[in-house]
C-alpha positions in Angstrom: -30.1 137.6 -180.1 -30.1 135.0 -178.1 -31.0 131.4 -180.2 -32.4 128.0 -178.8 -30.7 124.4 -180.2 -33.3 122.6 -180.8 -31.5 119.4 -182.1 -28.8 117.7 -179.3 -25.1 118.1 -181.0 -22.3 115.2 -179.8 -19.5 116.8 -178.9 -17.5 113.8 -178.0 -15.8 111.3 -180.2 -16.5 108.4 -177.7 -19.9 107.4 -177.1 -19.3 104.3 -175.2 -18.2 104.7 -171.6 -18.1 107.1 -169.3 -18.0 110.7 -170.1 -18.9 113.2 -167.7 -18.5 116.6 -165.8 -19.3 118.7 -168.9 -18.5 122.3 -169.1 -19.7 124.8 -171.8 -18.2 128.2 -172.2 -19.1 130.9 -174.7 -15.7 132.3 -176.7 -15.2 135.8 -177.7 -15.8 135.2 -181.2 -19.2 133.2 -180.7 -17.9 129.8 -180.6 -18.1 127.5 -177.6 -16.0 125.4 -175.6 -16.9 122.1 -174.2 -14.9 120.4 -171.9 -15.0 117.0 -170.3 -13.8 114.5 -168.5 -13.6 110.6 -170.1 -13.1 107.9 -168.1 -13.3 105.6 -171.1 -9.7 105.0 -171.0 -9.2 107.2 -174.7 -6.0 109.0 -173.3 -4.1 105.7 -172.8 -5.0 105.3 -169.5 -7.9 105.5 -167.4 -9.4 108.5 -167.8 -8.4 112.1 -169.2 -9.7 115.8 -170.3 -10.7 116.7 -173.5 -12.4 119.6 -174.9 -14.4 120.8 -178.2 -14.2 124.0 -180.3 -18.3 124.2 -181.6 -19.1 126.8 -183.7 -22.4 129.2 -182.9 -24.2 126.9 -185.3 -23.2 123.6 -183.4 -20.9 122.3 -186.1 -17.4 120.4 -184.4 -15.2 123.2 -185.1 -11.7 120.5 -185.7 -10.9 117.3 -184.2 -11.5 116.7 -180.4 -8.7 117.8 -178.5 -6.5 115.9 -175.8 -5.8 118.8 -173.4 -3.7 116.3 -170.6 -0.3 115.7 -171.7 0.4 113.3 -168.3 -2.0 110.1 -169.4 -1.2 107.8 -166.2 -4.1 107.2 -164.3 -7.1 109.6 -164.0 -7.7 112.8 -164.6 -10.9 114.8 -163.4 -12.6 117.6 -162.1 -12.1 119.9 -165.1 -13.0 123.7 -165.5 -12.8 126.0 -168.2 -12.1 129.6 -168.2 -11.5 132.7 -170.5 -7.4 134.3 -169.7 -8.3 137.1 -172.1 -9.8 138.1 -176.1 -7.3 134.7 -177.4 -6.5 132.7 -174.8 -8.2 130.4 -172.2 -7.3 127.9 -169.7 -8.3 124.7 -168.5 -7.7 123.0 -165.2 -8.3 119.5 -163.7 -7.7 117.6 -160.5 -4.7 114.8 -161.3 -4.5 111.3 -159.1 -1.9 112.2 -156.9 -3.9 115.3 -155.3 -2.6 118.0 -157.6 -4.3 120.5 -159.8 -2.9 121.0 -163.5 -3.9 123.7 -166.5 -3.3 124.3 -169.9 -3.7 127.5 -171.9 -5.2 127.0 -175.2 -5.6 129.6 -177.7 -9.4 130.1 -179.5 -8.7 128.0 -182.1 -8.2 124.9 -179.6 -4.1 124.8 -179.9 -2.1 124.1 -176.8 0.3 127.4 -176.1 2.9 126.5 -174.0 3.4 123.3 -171.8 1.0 121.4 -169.1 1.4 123.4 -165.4 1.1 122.2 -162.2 -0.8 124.8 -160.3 -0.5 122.8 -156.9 2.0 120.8 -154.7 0.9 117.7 -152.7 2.0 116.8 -148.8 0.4 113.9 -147.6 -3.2 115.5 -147.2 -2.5 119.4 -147.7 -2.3 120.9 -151.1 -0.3 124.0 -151.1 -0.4 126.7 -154.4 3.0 127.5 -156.0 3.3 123.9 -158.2 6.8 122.2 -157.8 
């Protein structure tokens, strides 16, 4: 059954700033995932990606999660995705041209390291990371 919110929910710590580029997915076991991108500076740096577990009843499900382990400069362009029944992955777009993910599991826990998915030349990014 599908159920309306009728009251907004903050997802995000930081209220101040910049925060933007929300996704929301739907989990497997009825929670959701939101991800964004803060350009508030609240990674160390100047901006970074940071996701949400919500629970179907829009209660913060945990603390807010840092998913970028590299914090120099910005990070941006972030997407969210289901791998498979308890994992997902989220990718961004890093400063220097090349796109990075990291699997989480549905509880919001980072599984495994920060990968580079891309490599950068000059103006071409190629697949295949480093």
């Amino acid at each position: 059954m599908l159920k309306f919110i009728t009251q907004p929910t903050i997802v995000n710590t930081t209220v101040n700033g910049t925060q933007w580029g929300p996704k929301l997915l739907s989990l497997p076991d009825g929670n959701l995932i939101a991800v964004w991108t803060d350009r508030s500076a609240n990674d160390g740096s100047e901006s970074g990606i940071f996701a949400q577990i919500i629970s179907p009843k829009m209660t913060l499900l945990g603390p807010e999660i840092l998913v970028n382990t590299q914090t120099f400069s910005w990070q941006n362009l972030t997407d969210v995705s289901i791998i498979d029944e308890k994992h997902l992955v989220i990718s961004w777009y890093e400063n220097n041209g090349t796109v990075h993910a990291q699997i989480l599991d549905m509880d919001g826990n980072k599984v495994g390291d920060t990968q580079q998915l891309t490599k950068f030349f000059g103006s071409a990014r190629t697949a295949g990371g480093t």
